[in-house]
MINUKE-323494 format. One line per field, with one value per atom (N, C-alpha, C): residue number from 0; residue in one letter; x, y, z. Coordinates in nm, 4 decimals, padded with zeros to 6 digits. Last residue first. Layout:
BEGIN
seq = (NUM | ...);
type = (a | ...);
xx = (X | ...);
yy = (Y | ...);
zz = (Z | ...);
This chain:
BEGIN
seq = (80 | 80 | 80 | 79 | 79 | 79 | 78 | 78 | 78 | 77 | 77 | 77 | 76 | 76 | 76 | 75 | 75 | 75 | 74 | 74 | 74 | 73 | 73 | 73 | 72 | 72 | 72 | 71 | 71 | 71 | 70 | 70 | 70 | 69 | 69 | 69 | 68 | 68 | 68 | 67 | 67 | 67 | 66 | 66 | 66 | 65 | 65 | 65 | 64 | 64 | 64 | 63 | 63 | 63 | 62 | 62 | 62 | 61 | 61 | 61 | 60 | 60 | 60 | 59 | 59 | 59 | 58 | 58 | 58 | 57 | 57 | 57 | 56 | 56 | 56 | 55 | 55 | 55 | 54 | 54 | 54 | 53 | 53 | 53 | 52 | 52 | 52 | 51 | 51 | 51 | 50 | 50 | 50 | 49 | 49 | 49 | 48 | 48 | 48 | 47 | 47 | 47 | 46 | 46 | 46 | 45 | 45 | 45 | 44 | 44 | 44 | 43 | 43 | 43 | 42 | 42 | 42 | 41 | 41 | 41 | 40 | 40 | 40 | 39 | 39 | 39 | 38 | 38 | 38 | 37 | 37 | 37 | 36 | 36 | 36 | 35 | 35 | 35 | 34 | 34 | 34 | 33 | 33 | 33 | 32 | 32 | 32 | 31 | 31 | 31 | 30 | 30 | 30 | 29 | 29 | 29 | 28 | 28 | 28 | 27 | 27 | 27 | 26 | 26 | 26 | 25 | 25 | 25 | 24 | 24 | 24 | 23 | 23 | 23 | 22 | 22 | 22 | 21 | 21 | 21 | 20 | 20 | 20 | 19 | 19 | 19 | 18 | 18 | 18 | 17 | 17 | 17 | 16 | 16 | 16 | 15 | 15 | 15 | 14 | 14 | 14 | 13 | 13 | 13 | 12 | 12 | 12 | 11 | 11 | 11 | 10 | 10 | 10 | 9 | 9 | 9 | 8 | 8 | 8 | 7 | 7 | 7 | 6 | 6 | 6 | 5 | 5 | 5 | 4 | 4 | 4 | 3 | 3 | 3 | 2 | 2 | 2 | 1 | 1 | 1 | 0 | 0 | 0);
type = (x | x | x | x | x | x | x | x | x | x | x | x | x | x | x | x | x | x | x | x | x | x | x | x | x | x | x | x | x | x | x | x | x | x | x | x | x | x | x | x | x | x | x | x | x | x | x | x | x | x | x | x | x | x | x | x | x | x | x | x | x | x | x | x | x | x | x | x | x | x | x | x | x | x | x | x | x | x | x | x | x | x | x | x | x | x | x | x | x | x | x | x | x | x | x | x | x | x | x | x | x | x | x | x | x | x | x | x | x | x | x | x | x | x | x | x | x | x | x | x | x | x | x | x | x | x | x | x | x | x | x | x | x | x | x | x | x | x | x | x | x | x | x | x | x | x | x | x | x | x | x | x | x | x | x | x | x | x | x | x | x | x | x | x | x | x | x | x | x | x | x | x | x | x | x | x | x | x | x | x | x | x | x | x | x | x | x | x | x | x | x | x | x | x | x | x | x | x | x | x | x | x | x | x | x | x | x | x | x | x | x | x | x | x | x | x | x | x | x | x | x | x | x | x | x | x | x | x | x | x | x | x | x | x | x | x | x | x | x | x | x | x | x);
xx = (-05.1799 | -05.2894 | -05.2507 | -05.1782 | -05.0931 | -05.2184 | -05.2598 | -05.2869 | -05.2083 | -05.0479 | -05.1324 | -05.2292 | -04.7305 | -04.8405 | -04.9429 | -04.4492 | -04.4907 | -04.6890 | -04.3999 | -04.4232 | -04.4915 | -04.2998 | -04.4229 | -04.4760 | -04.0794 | -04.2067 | -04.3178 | -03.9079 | -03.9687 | -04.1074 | -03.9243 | -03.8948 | -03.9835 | -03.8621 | -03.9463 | -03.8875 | -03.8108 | -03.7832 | -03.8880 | -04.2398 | -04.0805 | -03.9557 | -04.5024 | -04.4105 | -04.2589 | -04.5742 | -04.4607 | -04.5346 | -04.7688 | -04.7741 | -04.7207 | -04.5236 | -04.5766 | -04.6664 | -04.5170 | -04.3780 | -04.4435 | -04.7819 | -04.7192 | -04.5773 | -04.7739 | -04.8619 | -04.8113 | -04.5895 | -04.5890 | -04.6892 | -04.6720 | -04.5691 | -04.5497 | -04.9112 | -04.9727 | -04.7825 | -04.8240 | -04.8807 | -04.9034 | -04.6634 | -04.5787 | -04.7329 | -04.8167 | -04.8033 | -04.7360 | -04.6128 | -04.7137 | -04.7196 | -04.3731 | -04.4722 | -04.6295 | -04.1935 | -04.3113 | -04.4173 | -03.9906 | -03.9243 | -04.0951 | -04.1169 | -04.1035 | -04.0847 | -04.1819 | -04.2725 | -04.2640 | -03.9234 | -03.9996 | -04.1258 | -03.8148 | -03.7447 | -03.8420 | -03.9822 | -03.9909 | -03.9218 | -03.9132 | -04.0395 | -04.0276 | -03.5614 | -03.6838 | -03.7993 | -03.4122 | -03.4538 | -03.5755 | -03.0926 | -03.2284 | -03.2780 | -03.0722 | -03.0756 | -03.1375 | -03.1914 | -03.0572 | -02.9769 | -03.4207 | -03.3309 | -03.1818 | -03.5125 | -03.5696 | -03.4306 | -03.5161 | -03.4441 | -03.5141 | -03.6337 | -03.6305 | -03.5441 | -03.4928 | -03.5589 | -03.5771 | -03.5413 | -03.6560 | -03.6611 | -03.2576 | -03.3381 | -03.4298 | -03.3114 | -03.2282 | -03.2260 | -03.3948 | -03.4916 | -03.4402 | -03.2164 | -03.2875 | -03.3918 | -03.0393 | -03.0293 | -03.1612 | -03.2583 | -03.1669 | -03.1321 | -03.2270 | -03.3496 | -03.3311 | -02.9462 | -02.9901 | -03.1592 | -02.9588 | -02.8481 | -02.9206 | -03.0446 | -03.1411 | -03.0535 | -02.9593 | -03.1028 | -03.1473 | -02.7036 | -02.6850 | -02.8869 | -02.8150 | -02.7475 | -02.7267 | -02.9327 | -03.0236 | -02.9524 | -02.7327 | -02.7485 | -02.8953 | -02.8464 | -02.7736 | -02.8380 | -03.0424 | -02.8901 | -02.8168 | -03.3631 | -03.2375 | -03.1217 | -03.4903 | -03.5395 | -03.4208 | -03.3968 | -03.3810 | -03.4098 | -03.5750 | -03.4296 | -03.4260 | -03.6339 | -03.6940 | -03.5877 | -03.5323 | -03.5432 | -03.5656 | -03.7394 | -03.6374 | -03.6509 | -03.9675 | -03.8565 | -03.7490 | -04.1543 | -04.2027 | -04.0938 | -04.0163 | -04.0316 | -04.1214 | -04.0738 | -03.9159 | -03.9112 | -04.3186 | -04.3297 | -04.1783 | -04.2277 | -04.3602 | -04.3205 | -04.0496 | -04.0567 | -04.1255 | -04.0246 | -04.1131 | -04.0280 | -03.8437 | -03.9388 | -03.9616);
yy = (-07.3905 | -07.3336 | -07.4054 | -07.6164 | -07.5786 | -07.5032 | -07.5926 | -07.5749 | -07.5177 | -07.4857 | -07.5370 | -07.5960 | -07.4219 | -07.3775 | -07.5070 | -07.4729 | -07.4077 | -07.3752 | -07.6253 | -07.6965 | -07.6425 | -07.3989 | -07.5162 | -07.5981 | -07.3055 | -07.1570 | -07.3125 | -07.5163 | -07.4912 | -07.3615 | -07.7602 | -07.6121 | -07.6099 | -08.0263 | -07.9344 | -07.8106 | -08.0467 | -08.0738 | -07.9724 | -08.1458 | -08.1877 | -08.0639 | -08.0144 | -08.0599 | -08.0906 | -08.3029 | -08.2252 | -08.0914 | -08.4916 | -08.4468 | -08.3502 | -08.5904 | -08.6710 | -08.5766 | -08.3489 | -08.3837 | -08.4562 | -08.3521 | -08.1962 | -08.2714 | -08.5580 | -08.5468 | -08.4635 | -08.5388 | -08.6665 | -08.6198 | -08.3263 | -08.2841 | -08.4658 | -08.4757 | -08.2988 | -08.2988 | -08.6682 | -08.6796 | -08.5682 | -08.4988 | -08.5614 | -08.6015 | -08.1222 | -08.2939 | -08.3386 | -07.8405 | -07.9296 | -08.0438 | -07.6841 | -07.6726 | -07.7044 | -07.7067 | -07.6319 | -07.6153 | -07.8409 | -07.7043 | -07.6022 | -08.0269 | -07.9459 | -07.7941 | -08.1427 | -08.1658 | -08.0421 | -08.2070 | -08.1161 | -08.0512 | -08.4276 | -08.2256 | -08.1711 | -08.6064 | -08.5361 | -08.3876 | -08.6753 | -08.6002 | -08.5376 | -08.5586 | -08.6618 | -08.6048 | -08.4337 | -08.4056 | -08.4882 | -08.2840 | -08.4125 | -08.3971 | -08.0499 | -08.0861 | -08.1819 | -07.9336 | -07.9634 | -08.0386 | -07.8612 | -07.7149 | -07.7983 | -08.1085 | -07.9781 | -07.8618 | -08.4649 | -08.3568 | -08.2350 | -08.7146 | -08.6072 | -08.4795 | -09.0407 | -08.8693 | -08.7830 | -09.2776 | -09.2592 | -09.0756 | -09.3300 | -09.4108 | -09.3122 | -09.1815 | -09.1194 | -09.2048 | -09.4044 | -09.2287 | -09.1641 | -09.5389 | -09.5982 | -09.4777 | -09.4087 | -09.4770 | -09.4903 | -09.3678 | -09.2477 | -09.3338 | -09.6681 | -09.6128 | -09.4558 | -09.6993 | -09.7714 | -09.7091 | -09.5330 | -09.4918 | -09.5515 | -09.6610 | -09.5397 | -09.5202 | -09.8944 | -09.9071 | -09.7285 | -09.8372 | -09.9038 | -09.9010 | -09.7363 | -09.6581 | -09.6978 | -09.9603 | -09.8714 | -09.7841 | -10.2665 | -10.1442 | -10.0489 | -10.5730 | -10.4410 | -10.3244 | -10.7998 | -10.7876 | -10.6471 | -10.7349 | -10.7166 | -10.7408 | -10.8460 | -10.9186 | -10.8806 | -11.0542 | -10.9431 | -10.9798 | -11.3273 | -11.2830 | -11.1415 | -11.3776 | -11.3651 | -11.2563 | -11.6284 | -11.5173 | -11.4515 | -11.9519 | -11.8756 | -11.7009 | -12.0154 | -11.9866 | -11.8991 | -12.0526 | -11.9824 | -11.9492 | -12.2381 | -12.0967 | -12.0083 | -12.4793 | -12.3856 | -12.2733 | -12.6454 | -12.5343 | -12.4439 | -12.8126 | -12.7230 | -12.6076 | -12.9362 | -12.8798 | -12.7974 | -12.9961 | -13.0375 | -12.9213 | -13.0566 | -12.9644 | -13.0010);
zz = (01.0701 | 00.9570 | 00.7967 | 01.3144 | 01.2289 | 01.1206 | 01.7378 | 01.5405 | 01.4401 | 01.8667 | 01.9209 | 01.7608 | 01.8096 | 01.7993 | 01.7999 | 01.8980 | 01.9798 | 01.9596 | 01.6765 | 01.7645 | 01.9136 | 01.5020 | 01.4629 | 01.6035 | 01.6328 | 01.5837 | 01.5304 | 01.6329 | 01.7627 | 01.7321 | 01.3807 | 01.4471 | 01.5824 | 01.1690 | 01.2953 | 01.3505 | 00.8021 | 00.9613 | 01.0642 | 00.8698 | 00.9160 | 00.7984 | 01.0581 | 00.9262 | 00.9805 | 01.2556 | 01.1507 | 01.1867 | 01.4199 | 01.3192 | 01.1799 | 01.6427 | 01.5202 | 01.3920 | 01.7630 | 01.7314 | 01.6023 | 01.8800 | 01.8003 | 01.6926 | 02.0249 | 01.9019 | 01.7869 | 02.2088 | 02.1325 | 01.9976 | 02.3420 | 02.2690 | 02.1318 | 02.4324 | 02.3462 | 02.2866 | 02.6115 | 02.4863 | 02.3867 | 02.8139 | 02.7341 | 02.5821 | 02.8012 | 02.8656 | 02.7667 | 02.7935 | 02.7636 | 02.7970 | 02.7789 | 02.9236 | 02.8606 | 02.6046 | 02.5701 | 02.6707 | 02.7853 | 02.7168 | 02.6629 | 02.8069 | 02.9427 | 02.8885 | 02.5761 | 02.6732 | 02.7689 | 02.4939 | 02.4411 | 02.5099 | 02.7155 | 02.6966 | 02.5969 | 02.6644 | 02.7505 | 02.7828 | 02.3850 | 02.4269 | 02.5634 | 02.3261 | 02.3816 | 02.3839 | 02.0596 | 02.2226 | 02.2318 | 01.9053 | 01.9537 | 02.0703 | 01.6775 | 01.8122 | 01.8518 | 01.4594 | 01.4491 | 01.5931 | 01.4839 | 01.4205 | 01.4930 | 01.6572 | 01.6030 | 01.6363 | 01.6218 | 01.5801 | 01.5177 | 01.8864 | 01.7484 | 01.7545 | 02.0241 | 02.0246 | 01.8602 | 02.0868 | 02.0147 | 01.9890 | 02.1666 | 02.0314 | 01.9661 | 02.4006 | 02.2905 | 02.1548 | 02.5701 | 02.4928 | 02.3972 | 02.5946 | 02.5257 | 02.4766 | 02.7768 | 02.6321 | 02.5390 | 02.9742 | 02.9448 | 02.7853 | 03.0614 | 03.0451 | 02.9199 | 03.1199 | 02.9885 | 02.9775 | 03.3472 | 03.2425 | 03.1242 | 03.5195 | 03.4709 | 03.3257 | 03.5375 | 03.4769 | 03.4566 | 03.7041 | 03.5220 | 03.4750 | 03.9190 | 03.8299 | 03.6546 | 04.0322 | 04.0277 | 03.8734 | 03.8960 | 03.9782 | 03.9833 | 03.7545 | 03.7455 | 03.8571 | 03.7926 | 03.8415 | 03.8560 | 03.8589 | 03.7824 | 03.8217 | 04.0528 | 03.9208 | 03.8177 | 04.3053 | 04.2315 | 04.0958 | 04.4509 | 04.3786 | 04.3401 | 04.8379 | 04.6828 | 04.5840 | 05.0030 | 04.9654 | 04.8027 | 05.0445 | 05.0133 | 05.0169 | 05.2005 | 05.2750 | 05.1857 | 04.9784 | 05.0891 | 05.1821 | 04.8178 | 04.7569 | 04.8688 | 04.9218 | 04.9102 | 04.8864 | 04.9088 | 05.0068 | 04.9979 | 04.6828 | 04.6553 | 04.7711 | 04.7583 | 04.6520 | 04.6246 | 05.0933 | 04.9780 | 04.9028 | 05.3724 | 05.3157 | 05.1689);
């Protein structure tokens, strides 16, 4: 068989080596890079997201525009005055 046609017989590799379990875990890591701190607590967008029963971008925005530190009485409002 050729060089060319091997890759039609072989079995095709796993792209990760690691478990289902080691990729959620490092996924889970890696949110906690990016989480923020309101009233002393970190929490991903997505716990802000849920906790304010808003889409992840509407809490991504709320979070990015402050004021800082953040509070939940700021984040809960739809417009800052």
């Amino acid at each position: 068989m050729s060089h060319f046609h091997r890759h039609l017989v072989d079995k095709p590799r796993p792209r990760y080596s690691m478990n289902k379990k080691s990729r959620v875990r490092a996924g889970h890591t890696r949110a906690q890079l990016f989480a923020s701190v309101i009233e002393g607590k970190r929490y991903t967008t997505v716990q802000v997201a849920e906790l304010l029963d808003v889409s992840r971008s509407t809490a991504y925005e709320r979070i990015k525009r402050g004021p800082y530190p953040l509070t939940w009485a700021n984040l809960m409002k739809s417009r800052l005055r």
